[in-house]
C-alpha positions in Angstrom: 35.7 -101.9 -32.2 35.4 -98.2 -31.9 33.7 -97.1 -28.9 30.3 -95.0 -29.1 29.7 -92.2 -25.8 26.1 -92.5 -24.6 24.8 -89.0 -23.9 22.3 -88.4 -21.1 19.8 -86.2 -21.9 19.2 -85.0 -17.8 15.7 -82.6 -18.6 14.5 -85.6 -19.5 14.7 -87.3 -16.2 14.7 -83.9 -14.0 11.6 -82.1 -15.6 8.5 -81.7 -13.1 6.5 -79.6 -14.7 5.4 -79.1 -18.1 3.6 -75.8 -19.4 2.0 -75.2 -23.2 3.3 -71.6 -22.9 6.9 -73.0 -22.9 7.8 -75.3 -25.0 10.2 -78.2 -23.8 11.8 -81.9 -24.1 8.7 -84.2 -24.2 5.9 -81.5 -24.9 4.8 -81.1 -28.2 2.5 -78.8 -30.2 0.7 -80.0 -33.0 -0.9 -77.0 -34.7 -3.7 -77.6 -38.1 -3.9 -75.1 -41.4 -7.3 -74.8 -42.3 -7.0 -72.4 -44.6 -5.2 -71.7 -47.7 -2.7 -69.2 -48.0 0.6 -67.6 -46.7 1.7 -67.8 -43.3 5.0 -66.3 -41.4 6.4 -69.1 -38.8 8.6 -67.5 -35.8 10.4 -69.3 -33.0 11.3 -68.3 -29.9 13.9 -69.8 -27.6 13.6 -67.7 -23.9 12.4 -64.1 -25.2 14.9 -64.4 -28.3 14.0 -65.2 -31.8 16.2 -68.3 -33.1 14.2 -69.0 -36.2 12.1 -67.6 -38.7 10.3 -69.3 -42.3 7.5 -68.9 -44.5 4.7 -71.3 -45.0 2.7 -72.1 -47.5 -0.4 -73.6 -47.4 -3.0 -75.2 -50.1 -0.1 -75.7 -52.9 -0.2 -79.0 -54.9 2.5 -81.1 -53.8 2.3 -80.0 -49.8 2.7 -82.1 -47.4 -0.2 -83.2 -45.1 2.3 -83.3 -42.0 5.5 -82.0 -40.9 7.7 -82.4 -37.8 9.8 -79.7 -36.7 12.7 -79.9 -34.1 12.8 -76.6 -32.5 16.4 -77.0 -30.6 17.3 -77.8 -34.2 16.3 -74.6 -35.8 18.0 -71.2 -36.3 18.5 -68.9 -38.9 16.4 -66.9 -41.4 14.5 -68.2 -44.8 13.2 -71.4 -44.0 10.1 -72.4 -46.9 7.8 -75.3 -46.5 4.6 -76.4 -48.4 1.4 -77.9 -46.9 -1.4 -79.2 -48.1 -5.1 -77.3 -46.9 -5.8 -79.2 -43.3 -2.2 -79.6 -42.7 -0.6 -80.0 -40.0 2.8 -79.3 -38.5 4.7 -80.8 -35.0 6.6 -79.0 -33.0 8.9 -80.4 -30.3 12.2 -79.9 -28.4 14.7 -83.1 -29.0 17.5 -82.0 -26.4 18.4 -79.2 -24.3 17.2 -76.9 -21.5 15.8 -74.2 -23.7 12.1 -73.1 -23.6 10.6 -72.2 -27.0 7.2 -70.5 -28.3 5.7 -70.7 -31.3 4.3 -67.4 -33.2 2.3 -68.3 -36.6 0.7 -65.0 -38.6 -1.8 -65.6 -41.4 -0.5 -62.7 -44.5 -3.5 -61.5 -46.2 -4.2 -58.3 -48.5 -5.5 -56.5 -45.6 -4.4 -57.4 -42.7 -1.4 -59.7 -40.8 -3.9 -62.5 -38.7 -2.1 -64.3 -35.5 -3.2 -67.8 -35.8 -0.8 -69.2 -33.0 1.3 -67.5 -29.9 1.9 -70.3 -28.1 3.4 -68.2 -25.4 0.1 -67.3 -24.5 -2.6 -69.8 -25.7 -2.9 -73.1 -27.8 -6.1 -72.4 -30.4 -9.0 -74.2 -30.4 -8.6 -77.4 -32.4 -4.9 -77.5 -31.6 -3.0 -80.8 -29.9 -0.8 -80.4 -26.9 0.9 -83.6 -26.0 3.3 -84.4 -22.8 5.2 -87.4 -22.5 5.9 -88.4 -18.9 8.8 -90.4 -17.8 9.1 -90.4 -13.9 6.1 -92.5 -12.2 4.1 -90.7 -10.0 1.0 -88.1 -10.3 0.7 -85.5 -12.3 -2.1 -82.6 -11.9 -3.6 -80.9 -15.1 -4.0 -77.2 -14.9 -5.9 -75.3 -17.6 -4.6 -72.1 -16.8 -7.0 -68.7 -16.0 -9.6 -71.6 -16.3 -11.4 -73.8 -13.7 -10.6 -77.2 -15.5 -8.5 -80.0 -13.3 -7.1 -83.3 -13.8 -4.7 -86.0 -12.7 -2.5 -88.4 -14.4 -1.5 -91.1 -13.1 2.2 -92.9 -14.2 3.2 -96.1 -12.9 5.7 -98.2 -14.0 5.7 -101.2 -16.7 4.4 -104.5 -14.9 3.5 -107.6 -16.8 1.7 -105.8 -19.3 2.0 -105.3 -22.8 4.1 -102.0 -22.6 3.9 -100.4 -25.6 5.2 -96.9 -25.2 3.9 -95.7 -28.5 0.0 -95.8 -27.3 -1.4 -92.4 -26.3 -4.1 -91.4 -24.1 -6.4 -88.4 -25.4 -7.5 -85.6 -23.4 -10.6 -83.6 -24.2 -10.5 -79.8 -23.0 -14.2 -78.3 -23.3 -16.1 -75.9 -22.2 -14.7 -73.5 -19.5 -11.1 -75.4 -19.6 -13.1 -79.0 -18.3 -11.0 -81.8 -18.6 -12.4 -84.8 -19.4 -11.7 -87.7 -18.6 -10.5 -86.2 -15.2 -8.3 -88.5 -14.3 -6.0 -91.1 -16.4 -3.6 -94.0 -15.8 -0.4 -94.6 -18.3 2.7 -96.1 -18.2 6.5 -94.0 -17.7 7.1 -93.3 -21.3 4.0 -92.8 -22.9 1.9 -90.0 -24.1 -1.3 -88.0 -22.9 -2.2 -86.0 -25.9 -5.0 -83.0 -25.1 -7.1 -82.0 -27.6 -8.4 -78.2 -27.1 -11.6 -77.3 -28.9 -11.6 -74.0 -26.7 -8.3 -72.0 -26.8 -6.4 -72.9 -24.0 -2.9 -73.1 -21.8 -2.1 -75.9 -20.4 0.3 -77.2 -17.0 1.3 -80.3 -16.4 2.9 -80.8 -13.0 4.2 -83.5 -10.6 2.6 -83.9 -7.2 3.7 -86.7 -5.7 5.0 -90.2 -5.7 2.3 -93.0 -6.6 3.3 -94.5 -3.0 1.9 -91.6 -1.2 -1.8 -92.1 -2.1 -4.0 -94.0 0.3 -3.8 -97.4 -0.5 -7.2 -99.2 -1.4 -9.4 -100.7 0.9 -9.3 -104.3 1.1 -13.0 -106.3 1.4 -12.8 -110.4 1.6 -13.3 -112.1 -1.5 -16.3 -113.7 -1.8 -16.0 -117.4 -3.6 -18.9 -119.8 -4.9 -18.3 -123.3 -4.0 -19.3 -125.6 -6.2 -22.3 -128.0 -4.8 -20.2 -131.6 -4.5 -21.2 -134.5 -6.7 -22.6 -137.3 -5.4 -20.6 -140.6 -5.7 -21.4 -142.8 -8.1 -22.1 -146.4 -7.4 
């Protein structure tokens, strides 16, 4: 029997911080096409262009999603169709590289930027962060006043089921809400931004270093005893 080498993927295990900006293994950026039209897709793998396409949106045929491996990409003259309200992934499968994401709307009179994710995620946009190493996590909304923990523990007795995701609302004046959330190593907190926003992700601490609960007496009903019969 021919023997298969396992191959470590190391950022996935070492990574402590996680930043919208920068694009890396277990981030990724989930942006919509509302509107018909031509688009111009450019990626960015630290400050040099790897990749660039043309999108097209509102054609019959398009797809409704796509899902596109950035450490996978490079060249020149990439086409893809979308349907109107389409949407298209974008996330780092291996590697140390950090990527950005530049989309520009082409019109008659003007070139519109719709995404630079190298400097904010647009409002109705989905960041999502899968975390691996237990411990908390604080959420920064960056040159805003919003702040949040997660909190990753590791699979108990459970139903683990590392394809469930936990949503994220980020409102008004970056608030994140719910503030804090609990999930399992492995599985996803997805934020949704309906203002633009840039989003960190960062490890604080080990779950063992918070204060540990207070413990009250449990309080048990005793049942009244029957009498005996005769």
């Amino acid at each position: 029997m021919k023997r298969k080498n396992v191959v470590l993927n190391r950022p996935v295990f070492a990574q402590r911080a996680f930043d919208s900006r920068a694009l890396t293994v277990l981030t990724t950026l989930f942006h919509r096409f509302p509107e018909a039209g031509d688009y111009d897709l450019t990626i960015w793998r630290d400050e040099r262009m790897v990749y660039r396409a043309h999108v097209r949106v509102g054609m019959e045929g398009g797809a409704l999603q796509l899902h596109l491996d950035l450490a996978a990409l490079e060249g020149i003259g990439g086409s893809y169709l979308l349907a109107s309200g389409g949407v298209i992934g974008f996330y780092v499968s291996r590697g140390i590289g950090r990527y950005r994401v530049e989309i520009i709307q082409l019109t008659h009179q003007e070139k519109i930027v719709r995404l630079n994710s190298g400097h904010v995620i647009p409002e109705g946009d989905l960041f999502a962060v899968t975390l691996v190493r237990p411990g908390i996590y604080r959420v920064l909304q960056v040159g805003g006043r919003g702040e949040g923990e997660i909190h990753v523990r590791l699979p108990g007795k459970e139903r683990y089921r590392p394809d469930q995701v936990t949503r994220v609302m980020v409102g008004k004046e970056g608030v994140i809400e719910p503030h804090v959330v609990e999930i399992l190593a492995g599985q996803s907190v997805v934020f949704w931004c309906t203002i633009p926003a840039s989003l960190r992700v960062e490890w604080l601490k080990a779950m063992e270093e918070l204060e540990p609960p207070i413990q009250r007496p449990r309080l048990t009903r005793r049942q009244p005893r029957q009498p005996a019969q005769k």
